[in-house]
C-alpha positions as CSV (number, residue, x, y, z in Angstrom):
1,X,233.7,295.6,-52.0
2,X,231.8,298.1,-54.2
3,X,233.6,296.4,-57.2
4,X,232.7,293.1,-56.0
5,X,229.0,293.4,-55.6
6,X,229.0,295.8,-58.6
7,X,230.5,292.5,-60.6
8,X,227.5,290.7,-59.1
9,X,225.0,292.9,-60.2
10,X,226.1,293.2,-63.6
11,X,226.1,289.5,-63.9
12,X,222.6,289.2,-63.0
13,X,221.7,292.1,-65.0
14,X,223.4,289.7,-68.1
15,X,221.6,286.6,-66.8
16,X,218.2,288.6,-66.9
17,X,218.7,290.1,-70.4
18,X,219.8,287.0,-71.6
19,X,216.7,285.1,-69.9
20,X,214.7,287.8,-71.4
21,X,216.0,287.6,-74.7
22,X,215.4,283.5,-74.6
23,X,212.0,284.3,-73.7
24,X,211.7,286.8,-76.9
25,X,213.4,283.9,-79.2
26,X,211.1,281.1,-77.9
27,X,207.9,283.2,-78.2
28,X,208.4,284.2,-81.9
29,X,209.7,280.4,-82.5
30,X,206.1,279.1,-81.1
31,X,203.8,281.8,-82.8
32,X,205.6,282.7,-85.8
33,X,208.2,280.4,-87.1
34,X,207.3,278.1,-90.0
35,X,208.4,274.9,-88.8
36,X,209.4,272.4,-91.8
37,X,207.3,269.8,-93.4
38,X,208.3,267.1,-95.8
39,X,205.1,266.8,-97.2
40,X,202.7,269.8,-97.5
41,X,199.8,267.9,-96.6
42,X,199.7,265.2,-93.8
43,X,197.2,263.4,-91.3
44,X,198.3,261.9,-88.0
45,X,196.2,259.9,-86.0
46,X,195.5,260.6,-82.2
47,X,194.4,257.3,-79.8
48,X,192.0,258.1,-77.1
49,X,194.1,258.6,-73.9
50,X,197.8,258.8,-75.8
51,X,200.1,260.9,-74.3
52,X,201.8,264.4,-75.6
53,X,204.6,262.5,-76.2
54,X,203.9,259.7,-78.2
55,X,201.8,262.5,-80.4
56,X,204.6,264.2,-81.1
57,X,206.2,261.3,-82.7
58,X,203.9,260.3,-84.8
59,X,203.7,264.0,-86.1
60,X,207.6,263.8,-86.2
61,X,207.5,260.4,-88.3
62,X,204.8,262.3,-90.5
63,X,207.4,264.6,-91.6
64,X,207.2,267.6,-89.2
65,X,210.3,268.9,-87.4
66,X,209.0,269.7,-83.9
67,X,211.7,271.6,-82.3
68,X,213.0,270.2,-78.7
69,X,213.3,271.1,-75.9
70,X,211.0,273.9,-77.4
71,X,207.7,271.7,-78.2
72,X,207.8,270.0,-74.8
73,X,208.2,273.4,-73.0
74,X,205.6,274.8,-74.9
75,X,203.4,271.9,-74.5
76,X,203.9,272.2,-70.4
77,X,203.5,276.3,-70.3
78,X,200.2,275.8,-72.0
79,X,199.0,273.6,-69.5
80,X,196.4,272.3,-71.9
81,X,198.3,268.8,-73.6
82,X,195.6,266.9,-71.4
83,X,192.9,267.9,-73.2
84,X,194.0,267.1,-76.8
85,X,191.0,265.1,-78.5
86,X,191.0,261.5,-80.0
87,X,190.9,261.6,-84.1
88,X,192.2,261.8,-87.2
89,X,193.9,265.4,-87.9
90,X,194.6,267.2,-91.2
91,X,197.8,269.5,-91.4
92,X,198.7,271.6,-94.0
93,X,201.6,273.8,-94.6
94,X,202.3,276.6,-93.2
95,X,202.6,275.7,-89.9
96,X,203.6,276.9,-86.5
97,X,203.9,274.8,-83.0
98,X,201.4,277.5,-81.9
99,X,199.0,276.4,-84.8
100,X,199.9,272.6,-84.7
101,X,199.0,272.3,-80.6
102,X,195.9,274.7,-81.0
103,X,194.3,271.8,-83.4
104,X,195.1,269.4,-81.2
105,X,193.8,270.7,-78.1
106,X,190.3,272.3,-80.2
107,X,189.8,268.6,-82.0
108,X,189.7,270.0,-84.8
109,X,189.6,266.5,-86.6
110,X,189.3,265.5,-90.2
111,X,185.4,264.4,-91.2
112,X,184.4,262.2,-93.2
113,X,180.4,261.8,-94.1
114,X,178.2,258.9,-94.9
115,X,175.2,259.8,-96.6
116,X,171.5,257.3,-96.4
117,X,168.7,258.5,-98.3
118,X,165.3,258.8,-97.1
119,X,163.5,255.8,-98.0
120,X,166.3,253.5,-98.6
121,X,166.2,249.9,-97.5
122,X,168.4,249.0,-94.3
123,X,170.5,246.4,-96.9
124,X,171.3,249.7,-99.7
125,X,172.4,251.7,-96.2
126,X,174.6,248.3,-95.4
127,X,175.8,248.2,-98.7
128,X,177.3,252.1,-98.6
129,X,178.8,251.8,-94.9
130,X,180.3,248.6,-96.2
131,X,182.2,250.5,-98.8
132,X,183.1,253.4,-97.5
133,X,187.1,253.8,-97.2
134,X,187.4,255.6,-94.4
135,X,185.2,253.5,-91.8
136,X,186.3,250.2,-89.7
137,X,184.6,247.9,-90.7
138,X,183.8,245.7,-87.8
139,X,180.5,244.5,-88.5
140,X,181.6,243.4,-91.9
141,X,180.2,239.7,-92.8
142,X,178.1,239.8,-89.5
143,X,173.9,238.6,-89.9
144,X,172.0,241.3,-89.8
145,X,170.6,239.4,-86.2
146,X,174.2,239.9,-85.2
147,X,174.4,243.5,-85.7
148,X,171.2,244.2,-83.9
149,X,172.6,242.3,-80.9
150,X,175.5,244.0,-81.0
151,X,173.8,247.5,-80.4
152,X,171.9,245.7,-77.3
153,X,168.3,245.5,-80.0
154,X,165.9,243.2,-79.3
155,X,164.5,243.2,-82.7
156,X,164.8,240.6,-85.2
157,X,164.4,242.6,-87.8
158,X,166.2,245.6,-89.2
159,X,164.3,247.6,-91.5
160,X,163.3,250.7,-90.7
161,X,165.4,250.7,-87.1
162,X,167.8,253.9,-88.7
163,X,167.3,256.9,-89.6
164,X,168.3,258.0,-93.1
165,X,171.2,261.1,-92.8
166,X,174.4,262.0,-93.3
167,X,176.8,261.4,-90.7
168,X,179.6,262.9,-90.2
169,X,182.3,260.8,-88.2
170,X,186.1,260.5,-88.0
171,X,187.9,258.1,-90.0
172,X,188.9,254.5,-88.9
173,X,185.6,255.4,-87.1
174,X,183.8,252.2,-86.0
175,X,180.8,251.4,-88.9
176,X,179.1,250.3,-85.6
177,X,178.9,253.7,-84.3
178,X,177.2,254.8,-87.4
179,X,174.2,252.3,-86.6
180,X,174.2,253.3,-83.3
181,X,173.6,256.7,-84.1
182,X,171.1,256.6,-87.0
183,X,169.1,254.2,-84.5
184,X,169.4,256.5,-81.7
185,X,168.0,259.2,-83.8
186,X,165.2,257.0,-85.2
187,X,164.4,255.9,-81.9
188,X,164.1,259.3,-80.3
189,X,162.0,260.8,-83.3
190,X,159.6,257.7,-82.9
191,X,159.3,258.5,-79.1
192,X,158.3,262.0,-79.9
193,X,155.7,261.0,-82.5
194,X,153.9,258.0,-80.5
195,X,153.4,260.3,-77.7
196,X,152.4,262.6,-79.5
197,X,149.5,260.6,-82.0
198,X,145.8,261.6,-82.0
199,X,143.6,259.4,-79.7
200,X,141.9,257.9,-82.1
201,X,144.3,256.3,-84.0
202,X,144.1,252.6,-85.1
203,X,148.3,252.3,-84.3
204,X,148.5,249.7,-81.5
205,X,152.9,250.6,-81.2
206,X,155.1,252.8,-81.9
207,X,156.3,249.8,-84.1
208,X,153.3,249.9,-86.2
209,X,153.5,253.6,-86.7
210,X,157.0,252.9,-88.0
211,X,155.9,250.1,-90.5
212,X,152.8,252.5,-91.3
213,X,155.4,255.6,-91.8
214,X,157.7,253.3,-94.1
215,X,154.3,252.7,-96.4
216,X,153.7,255.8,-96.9
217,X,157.7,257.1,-97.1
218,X,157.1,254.7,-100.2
219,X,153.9,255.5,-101.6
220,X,154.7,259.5,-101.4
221,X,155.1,261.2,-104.4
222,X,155.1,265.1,-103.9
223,X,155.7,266.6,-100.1
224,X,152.0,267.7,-100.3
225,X,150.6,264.4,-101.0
226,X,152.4,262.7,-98.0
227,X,149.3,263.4,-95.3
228,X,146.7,262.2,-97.5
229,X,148.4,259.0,-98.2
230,X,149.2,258.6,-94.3
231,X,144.9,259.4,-94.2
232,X,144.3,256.7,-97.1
233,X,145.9,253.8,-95.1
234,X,144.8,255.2,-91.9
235,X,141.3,255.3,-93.0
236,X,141.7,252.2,-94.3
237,X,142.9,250.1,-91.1
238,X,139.8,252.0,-89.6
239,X,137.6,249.9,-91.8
240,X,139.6,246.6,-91.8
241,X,140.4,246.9,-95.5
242,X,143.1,245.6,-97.3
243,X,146.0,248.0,-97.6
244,X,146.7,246.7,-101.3
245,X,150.2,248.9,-101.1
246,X,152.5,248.4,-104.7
247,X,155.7,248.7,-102.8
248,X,155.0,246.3,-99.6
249,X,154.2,243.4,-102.7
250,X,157.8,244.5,-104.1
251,X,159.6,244.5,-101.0
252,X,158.2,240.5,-100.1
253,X,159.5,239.8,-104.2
254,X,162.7,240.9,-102.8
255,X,165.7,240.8,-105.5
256,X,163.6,238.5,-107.8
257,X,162.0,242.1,-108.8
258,X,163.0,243.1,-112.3
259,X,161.3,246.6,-112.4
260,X,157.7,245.1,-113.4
261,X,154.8,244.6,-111.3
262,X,152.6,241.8,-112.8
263,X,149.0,240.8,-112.0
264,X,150.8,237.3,-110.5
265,X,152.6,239.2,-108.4
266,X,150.0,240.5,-106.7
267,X,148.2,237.5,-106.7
268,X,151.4,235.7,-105.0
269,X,151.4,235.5,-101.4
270,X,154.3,236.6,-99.4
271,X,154.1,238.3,-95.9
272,X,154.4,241.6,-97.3
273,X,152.0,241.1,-99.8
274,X,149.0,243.7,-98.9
275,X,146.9,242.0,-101.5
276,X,146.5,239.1,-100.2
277,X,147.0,240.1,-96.4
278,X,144.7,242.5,-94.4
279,X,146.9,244.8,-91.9
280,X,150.0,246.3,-91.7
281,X,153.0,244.4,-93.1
282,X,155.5,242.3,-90.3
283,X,157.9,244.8,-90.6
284,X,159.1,248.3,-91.9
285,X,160.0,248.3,-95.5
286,X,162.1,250.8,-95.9
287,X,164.2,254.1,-93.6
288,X,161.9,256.1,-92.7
289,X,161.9,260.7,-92.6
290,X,160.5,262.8,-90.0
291,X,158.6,263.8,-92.6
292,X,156.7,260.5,-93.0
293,X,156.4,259.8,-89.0
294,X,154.4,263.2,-88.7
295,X,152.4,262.5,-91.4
296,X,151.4,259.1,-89.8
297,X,150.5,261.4,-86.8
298,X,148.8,264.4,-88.8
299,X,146.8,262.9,-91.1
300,X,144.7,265.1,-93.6
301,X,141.6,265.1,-92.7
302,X,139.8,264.0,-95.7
303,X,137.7,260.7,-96.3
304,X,139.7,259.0,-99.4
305,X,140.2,255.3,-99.4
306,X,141.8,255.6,-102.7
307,X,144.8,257.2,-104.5
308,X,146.3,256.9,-108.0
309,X,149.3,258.4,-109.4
310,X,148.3,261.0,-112.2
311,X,151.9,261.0,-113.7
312,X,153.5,263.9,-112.6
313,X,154.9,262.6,-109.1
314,X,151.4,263.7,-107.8
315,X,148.0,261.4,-106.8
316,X,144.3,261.8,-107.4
317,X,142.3,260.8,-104.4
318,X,139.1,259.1,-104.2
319,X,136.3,259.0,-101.5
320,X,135.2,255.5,-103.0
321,X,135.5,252.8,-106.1
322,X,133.3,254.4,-108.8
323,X,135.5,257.6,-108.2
324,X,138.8,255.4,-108.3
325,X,138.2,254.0,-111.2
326,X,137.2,256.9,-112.8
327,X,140.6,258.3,-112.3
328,X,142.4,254.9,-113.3
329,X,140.3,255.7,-116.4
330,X,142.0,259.2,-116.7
331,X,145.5,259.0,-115.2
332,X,146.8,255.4,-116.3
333,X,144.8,253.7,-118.7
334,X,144.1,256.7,-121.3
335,X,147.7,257.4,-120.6
């Protein structure tokens, strides 16, 4: 009897060293053991909602040799192959199965970045998202009309409705979830600064501080001249007089402009043609900074109703006309 249960007891004693030494194996193959790659550099995409499963195929048809029934056990004991993130992920070599599921379940995805300029138009921001490679481009052909509808916008117009940034995003990325976000940022900057406007300003809607904040994103040479240009216009729309703004005339020329202003031009009417038209322009005319939208808001608080541009990115401003044209005299005609 004593040899019987002595037989017993050795063979689980076996069992349980041999269970032990699996366990031993399968740990070193998860954290340690380079798993082979036919390419040393590879990206696999992950669907929203696609199962472990299916993601280790496509990582398998990428070239890496996930070991079964090792991956799958791993994948269960982890108890995290729920949470792996939608995206496009970068792998390169070495690898382990402990490394490969960590980035899957961190989403630690592959960026790619857009990048729109402060004081861009809306059709040169088009222009970029429309070639960029790694984008899908679903709004591709569509009226401009047609993408504001799609992001649920009731304006007609889409100038100045983004803000200018770089965005980061994941590619095969939706290029309408790049609009969405520049508007959303826009939208919440503009918020903050209508609230937040001095009582006495001539601004009627947060649309007209937009258009305002475009002008002057425009007119704004050096970083310290941007208040006083917001005060110029400002001051101006106090008094009802013309804006006469050089680059709302060029925007109305639209791609007829060759890089020359002429006196016809700003004799020609158009609606954004500040010459010939008292007020602010229909629409924005360009993307606008935070920078420009607080200047709208904070205006210096000086008296000019004049600026010229002396020739070093900088302008001389004037109280009134005799002082203007005094610095015409000095800063652009002598020069």
């Amino acid at each position: 009897m004593r040899a019987v249960v002595s037989f017993i007891l050795g063979l689980l004693l076996l069992g349980l060293l041999s269970l032990g030494a699996g366990w031993l194996w399968g740990r070193q193959a998860y954290q340690s053991r380079v798993l082979v790659q036919s390419k040393a550099e590879f990206t696999v995409t992950v669907e929203k909602g696609q199962g472990f499963g299916s993601i280790a195929a496509r990582l398998r048809n990428a070239g890496l040799e996930l070991p079964e029934p090792l991956t799958s056990i791993a994948a269960r004991l982890r108890g995290d192959a729920h949470q792996i993130k939608a995206g496009t992920y970068q792998f390169k070599a070495p690898l382990t199965l402990k490394s490969v599921l960590d980035k899957l379940v961190s989403g630690e995805v592959m960026l790619s970045e857009v990048r729109v300029p402060e004081g861009w138009t809306f059709l040169q921001m088009r222009e970029v998202i429309d070639r960029h490679p790694d984008l899908r481009h679903d709004t591709a052909g569509l009226a401009a009309s047609d993408l504001l509808a799609r992001l649920g916008l009731s304006e007609r117009h889409p100038e100045g409705l983004f803000f200018p940034s770089t965005y980061l995003f994941s590619p095969n990325t939706p290029d309408l979830e790049i609009y969405r976000n520049a508007h959303r940022q826009l939208r919440k900057l503009l918020d903050e600064a209508w609230a937040a406007r001095p009582p006495d300003s001539p601004l009627r809607s947060p649309y007209e501080l937009l258009t305002l904040a475009s002008i002057v994103e425009k007119e704004t040479g050096t970083e310290a001249d941007r208040p006083k240009v917001a005060a110029v216009f400002l001051n101006r729309l106090r008094l009802g007089m013309m804006l006469q703004s050089d680059p709302t005339t060029i925007y109305g020329i639209g791609a007829r402009f060759d890089g020359n202003l002429r006196k016809r031009d700003l004799q020609t009417d158009t609606p954004y043609n500040t010459y010939t038209r008292a007020g602010l322009t229909p629409t924005p005319i360009a993307l606008v900074s935070r920078a420009s939208l607080q200047a709208v808001i904070a205006p210096a608080p000086i008296k000019a109703l004049y600026f010229v541009a002396r020739g070093d990115g900088s302008s001389e401003f004037s109280d009134d006309l005799a002082a203007h044209n005094r610095a015409v005299q000095k800063f652009q005609l002598k020069r």
